[in-house]
MOPAC internal coordinates of N, CA, C and O (Angstrom, degrees):
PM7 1SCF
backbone

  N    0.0000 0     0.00 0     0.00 0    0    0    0
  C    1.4446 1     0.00 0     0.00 0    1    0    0
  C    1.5255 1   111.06 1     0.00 0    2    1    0
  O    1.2310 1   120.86 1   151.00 1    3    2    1
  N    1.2703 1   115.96 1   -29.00 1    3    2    1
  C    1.7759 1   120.37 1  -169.66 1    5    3    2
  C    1.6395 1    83.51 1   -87.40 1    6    5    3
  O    1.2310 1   115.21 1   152.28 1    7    6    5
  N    1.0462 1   126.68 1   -27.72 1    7    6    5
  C    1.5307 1   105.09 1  -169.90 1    9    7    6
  C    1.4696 1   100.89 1   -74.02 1   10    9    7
  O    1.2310 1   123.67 1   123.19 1   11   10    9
  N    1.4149 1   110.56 1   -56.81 1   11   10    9
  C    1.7879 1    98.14 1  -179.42 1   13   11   10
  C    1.4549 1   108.99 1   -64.38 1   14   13   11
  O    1.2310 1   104.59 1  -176.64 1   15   14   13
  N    0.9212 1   146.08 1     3.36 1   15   14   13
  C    1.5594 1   138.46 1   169.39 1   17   15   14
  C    1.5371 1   106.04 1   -70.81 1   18   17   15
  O    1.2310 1   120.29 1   135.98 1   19   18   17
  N    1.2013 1   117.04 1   -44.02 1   19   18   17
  C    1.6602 1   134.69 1  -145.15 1   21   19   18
  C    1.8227 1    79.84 1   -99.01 1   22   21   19
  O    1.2310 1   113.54 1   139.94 1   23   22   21
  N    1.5418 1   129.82 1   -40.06 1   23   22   21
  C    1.3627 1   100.30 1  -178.55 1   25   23   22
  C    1.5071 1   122.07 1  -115.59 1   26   25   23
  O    1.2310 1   124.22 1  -149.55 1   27   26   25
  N    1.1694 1   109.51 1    30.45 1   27   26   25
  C    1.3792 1   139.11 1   140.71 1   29   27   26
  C    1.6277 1   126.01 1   -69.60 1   30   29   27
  O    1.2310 1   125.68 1   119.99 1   31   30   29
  N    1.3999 1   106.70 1   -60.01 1   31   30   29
  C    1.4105 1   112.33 1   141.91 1   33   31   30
  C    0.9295 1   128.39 1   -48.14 1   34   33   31
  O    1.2310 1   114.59 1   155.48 1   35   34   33
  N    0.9078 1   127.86 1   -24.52 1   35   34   33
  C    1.7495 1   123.13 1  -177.27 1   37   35   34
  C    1.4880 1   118.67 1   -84.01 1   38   37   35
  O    1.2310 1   136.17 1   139.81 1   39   38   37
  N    1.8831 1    86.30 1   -40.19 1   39   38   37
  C    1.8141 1   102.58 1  -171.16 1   41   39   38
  C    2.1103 1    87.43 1   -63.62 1   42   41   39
  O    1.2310 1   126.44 1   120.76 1   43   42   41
  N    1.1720 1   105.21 1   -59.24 1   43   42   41
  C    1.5981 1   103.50 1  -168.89 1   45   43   42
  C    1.2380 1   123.85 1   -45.70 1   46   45   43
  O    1.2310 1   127.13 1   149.96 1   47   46   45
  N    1.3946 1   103.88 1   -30.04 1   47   46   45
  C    1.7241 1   112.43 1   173.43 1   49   47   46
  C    1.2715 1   131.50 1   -66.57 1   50   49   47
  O    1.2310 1   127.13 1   153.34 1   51   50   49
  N    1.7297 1   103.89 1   -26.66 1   51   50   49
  C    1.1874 1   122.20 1   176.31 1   53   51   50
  C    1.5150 1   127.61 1   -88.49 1   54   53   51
  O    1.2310 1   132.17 1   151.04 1   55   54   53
  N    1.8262 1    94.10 1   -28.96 1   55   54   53
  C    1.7427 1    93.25 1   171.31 1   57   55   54
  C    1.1318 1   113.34 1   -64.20 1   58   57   55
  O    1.2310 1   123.12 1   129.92 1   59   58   57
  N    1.6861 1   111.62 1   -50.08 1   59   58   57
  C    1.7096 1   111.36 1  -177.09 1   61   59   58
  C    1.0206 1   130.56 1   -72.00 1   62   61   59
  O    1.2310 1   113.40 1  -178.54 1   63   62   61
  N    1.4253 1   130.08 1     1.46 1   63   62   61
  C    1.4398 1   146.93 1   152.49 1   65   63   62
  C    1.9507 1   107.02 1   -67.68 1   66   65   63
  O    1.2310 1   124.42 1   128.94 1   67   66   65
  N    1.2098 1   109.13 1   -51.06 1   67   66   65
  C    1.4847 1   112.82 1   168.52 1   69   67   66
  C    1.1995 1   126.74 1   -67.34 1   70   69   67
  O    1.2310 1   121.60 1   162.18 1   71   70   69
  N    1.1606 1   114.55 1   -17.82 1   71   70   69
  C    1.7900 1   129.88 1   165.62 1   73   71   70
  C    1.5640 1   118.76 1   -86.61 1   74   73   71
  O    1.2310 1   129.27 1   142.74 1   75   74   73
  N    1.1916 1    99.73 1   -37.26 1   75   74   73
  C    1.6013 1    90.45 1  -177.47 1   77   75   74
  C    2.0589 1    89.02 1   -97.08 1   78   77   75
  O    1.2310 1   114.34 1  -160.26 1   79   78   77
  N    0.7162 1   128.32 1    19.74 1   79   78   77
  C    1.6690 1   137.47 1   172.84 1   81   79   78
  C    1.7391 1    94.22 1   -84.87 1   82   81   79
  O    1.2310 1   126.00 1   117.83 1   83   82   81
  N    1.1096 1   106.08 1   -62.17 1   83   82   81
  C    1.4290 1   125.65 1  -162.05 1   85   83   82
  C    1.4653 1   133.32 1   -61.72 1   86   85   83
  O    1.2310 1   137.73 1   133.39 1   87   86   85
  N    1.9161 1    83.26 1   -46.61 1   87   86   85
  C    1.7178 1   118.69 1   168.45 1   89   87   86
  C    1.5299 1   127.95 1   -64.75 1   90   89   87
  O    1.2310 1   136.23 1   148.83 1   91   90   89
  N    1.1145 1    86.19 1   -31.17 1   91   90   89
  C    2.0142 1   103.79 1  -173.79 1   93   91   90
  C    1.5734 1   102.38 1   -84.10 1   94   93   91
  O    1.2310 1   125.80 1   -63.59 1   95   94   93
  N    1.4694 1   106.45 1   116.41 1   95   94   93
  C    1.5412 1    99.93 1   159.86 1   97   95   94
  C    1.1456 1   120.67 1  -108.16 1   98   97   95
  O    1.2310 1   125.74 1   -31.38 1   99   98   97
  N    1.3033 1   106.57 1   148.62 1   99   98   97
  C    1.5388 1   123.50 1  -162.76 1  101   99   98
  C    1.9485 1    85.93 1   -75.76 1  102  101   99
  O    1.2310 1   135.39 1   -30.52 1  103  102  101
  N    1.5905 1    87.83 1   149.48 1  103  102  101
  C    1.2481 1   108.03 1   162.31 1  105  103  102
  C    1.0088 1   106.43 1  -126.27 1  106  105  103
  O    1.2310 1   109.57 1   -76.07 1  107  106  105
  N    1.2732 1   137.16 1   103.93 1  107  106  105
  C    1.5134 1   141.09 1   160.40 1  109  107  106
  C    1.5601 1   111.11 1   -76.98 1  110  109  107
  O    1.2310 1   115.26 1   -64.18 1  111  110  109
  N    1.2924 1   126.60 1   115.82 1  111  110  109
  C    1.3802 1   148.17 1  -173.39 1  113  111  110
  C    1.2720 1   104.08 1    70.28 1  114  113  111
  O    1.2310 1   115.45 1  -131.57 1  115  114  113
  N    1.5485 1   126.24 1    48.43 1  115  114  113
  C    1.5833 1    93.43 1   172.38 1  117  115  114
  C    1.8012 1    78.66 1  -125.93 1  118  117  115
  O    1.2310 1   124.89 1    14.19 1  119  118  117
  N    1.4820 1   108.22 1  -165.81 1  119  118  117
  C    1.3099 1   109.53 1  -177.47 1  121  119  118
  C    1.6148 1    95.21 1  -166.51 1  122  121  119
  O    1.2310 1   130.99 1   -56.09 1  123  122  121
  N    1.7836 1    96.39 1   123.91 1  123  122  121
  C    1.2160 1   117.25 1   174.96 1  125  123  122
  C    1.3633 1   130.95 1   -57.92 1  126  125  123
  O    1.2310 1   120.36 1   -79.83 1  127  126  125
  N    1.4041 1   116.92 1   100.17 1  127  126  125
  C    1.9183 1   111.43 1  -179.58 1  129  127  126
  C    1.6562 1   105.27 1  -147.95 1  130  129  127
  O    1.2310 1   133.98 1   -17.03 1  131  130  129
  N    1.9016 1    90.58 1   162.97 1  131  130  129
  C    1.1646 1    93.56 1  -175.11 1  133  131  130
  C    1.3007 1   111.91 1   -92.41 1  134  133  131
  O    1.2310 1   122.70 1   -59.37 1  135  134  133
  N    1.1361 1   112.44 1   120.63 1  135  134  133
  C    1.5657 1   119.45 1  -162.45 1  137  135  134
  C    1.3080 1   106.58 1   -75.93 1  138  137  135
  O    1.2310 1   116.90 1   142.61 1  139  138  137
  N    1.4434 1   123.51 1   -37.39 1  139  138  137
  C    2.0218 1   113.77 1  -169.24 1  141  139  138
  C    1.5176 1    95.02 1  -172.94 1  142  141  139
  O    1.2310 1   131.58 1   -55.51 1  143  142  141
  N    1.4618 1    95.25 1   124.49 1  143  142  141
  C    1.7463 1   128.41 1  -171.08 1  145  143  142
  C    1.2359 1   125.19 1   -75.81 1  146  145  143
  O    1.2310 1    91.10 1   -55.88 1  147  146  145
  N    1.3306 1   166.01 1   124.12 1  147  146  145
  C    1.0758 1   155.23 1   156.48 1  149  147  146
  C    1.3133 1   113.03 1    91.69 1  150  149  147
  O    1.2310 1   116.19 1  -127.79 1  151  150  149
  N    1.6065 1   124.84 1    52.21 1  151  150  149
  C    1.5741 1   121.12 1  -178.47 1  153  151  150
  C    1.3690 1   104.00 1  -104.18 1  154  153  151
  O    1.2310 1   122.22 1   -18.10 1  155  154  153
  N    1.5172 1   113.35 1   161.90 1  155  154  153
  C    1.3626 1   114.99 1   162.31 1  157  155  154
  C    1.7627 1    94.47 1   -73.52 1  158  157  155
  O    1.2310 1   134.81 1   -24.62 1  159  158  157
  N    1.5017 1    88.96 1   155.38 1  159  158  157
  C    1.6480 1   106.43 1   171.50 1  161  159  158
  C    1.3255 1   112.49 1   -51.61 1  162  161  159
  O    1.2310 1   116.54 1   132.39 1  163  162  161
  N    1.2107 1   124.17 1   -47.61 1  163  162  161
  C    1.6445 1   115.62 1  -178.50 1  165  163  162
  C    1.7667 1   109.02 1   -65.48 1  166  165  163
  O    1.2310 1   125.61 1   130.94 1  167  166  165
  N    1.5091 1   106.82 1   -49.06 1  167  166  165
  C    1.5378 1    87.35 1   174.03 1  169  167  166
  C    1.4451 1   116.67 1   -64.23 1  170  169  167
  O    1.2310 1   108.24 1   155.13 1  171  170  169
  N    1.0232 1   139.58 1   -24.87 1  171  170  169
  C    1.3438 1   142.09 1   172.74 1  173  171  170
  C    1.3564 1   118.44 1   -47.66 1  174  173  171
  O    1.2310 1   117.99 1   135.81 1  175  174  173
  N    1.6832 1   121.43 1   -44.19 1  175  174  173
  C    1.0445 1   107.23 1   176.18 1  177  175  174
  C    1.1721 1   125.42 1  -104.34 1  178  177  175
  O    1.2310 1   117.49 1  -179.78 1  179  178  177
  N    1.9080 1   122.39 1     0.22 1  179  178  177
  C    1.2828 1   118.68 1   150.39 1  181  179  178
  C    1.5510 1   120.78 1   -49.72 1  182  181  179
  O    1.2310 1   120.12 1   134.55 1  183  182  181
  N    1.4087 1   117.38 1   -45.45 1  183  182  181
  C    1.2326 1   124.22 1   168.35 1  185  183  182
  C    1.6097 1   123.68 1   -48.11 1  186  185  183
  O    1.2310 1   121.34 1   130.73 1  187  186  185
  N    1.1329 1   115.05 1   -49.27 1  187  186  185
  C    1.0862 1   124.17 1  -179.87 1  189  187  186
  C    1.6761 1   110.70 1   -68.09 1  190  189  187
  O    1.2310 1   122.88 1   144.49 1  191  190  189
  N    1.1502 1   112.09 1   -35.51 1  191  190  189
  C    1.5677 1   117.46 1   168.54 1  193  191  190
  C    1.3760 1   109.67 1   -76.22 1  194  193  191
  O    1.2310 1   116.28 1   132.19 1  195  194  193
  N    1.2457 1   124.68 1   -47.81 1  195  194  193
  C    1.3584 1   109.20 1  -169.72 1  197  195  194
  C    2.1788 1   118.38 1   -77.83 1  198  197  195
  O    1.2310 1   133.09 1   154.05 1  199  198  197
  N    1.4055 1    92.31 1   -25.95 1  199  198  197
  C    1.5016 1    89.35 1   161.64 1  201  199  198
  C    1.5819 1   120.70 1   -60.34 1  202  201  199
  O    1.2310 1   121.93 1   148.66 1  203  202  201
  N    1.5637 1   113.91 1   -31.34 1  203  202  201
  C    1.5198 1   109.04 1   174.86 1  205  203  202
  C    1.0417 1   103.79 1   -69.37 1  206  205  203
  O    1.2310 1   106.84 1   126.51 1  207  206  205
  N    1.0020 1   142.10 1   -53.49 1  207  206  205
  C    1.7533 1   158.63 1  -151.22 1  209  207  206
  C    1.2858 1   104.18 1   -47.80 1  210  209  207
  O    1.2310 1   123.68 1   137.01 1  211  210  209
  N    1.7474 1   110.54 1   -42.99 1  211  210  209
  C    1.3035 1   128.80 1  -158.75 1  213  211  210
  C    1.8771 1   108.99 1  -116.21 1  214  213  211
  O    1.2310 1   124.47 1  -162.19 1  215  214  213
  N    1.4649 1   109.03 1    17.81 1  215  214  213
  C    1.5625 1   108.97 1  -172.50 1  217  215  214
  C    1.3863 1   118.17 1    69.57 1  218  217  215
  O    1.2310 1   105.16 1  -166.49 1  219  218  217
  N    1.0201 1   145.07 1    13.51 1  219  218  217
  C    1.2605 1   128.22 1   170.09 1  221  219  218
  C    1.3454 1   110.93 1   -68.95 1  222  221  219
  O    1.2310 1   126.82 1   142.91 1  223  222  221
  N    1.1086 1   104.50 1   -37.09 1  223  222  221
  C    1.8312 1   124.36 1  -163.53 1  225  223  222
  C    1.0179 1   122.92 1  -148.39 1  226  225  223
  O    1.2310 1   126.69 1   -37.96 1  227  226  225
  N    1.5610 1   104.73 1   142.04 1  227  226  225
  C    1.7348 1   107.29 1  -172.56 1  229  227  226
  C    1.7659 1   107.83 1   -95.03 1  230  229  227
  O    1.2310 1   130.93 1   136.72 1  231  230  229
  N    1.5659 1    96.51 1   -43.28 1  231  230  229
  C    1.9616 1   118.83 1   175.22 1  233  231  230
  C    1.1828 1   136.97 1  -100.54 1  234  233  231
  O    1.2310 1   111.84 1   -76.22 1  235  234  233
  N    0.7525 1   132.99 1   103.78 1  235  234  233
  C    1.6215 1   109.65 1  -141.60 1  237  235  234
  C    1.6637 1    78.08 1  -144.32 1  238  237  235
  O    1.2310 1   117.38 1   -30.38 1  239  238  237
  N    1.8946 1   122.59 1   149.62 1  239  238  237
  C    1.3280 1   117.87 1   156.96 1  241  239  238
  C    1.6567 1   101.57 1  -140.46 1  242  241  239
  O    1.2310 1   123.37 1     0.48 1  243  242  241
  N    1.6009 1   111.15 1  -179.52 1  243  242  241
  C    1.4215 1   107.04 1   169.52 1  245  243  242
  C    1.2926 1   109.90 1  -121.78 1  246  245  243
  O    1.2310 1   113.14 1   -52.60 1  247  246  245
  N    1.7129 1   130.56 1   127.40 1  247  246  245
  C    1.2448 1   129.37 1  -165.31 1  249  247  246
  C    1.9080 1    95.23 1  -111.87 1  250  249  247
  O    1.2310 1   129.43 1   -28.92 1  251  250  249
  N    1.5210 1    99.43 1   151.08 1  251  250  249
  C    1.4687 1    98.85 1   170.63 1  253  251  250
  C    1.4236 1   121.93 1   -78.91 1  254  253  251
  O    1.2310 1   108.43 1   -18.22 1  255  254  253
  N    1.1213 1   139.23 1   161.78 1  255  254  253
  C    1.4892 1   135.20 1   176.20 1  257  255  254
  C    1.6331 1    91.26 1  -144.86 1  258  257  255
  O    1.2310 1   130.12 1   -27.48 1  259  258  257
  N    1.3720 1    98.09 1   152.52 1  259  258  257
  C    1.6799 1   126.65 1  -169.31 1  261  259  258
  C    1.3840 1   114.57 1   -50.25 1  262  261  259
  O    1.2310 1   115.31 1   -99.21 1  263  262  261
  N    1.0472 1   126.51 1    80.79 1  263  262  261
  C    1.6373 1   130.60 1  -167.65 1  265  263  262
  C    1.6617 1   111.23 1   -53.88 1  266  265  263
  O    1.2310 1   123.46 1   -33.40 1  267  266  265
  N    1.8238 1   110.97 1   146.60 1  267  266  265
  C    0.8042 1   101.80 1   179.68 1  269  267  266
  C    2.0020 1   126.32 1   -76.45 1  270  269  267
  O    1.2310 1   142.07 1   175.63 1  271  270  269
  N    1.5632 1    74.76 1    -4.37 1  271  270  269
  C    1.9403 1    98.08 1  -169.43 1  273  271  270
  C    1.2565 1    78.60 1  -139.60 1  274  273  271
  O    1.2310 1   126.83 1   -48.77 1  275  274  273
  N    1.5633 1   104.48 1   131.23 1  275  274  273
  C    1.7949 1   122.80 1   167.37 1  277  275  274
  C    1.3705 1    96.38 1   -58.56 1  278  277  275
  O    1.2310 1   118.69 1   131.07 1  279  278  277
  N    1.5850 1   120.10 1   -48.93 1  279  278  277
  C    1.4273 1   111.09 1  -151.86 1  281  279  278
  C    1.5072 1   111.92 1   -87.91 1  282  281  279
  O    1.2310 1   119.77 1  -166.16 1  283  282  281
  N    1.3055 1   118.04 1    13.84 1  283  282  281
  C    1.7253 1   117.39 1   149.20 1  285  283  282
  C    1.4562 1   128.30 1  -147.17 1  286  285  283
  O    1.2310 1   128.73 1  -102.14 1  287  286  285
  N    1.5130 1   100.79 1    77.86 1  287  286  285
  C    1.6613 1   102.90 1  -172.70 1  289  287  286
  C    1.0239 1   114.12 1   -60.43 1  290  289  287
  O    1.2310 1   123.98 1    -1.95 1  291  290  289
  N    1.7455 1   109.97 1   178.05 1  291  290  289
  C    1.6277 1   101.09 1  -134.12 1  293  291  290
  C    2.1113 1    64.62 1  -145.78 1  294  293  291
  O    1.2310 1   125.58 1   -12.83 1  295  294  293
  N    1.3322 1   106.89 1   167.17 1  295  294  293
  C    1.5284 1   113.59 1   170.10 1  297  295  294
  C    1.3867 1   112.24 1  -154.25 1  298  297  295
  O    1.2310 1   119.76 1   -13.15 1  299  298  297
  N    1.7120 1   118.06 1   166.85 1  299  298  297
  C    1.4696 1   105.54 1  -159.16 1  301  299  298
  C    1.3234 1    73.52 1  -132.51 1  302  301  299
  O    1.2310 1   128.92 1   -33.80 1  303  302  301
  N    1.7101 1   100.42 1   146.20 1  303  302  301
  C    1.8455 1   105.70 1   170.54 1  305  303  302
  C    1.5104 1   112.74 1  -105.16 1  306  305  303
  O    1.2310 1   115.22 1   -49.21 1  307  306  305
  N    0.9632 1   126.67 1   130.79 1  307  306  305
  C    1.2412 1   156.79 1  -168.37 1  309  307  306
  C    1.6882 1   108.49 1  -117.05 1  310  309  307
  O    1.2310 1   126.40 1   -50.75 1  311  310  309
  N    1.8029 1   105.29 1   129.25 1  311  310  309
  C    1.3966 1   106.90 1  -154.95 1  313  311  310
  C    1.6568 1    98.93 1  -157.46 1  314  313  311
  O    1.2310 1   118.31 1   -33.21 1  315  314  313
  N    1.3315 1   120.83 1   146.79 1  315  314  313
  C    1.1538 1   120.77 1   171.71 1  317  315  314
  C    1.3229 1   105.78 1  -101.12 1  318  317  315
  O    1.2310 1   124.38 1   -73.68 1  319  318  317
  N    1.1820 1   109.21 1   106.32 1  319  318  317
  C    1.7643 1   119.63 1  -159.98 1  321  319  318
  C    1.9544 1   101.81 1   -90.72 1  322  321  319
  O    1.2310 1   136.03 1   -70.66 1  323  322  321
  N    1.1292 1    86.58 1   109.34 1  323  322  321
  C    2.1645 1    92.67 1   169.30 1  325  323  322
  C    0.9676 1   116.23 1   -32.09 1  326  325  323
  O    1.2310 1   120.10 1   180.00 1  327  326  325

């Protein structure tokens, strides 16, 4: 039973090493930053669209950050800037 545990583990370790191998695209010359702090979600992702639109960025996402009021979170866009 410890043997199939250990190569079960092993098999799993290895797919998700080959998946996130696969998943990740390289950015050659770009450089990861957080471009603009504290947006509502909708401005966040106009932003985030319109910097692609216009070349700044190919990847771009919007992450939440700790609101100062639960009841209107706020998100920071994050971008691999050219």
């Amino acid at each position: 039973m410890r043997h199939r545990l250990a190569a079960l583990s092993l098999l799993a370790a290895t797919a998700l090493a080959t998946a996130l191998t696969v998943a990740t695209p390289a950015h050659a010359g770009s450089t990861l930053q957080k471009v603009y702090s504290y947006l509502p979600y909708d401005v966040c992702v106009s932003f985030g669209q319109s910097g692609q639109q216009n070349g700044r960025w190919s990847t771009w996402w919007c992450s939440t950050t700790q609101p100062q009021n639960p009841q209107y979170p706020t998100y920071d866009l994050w971008a691999y800037v050219n």
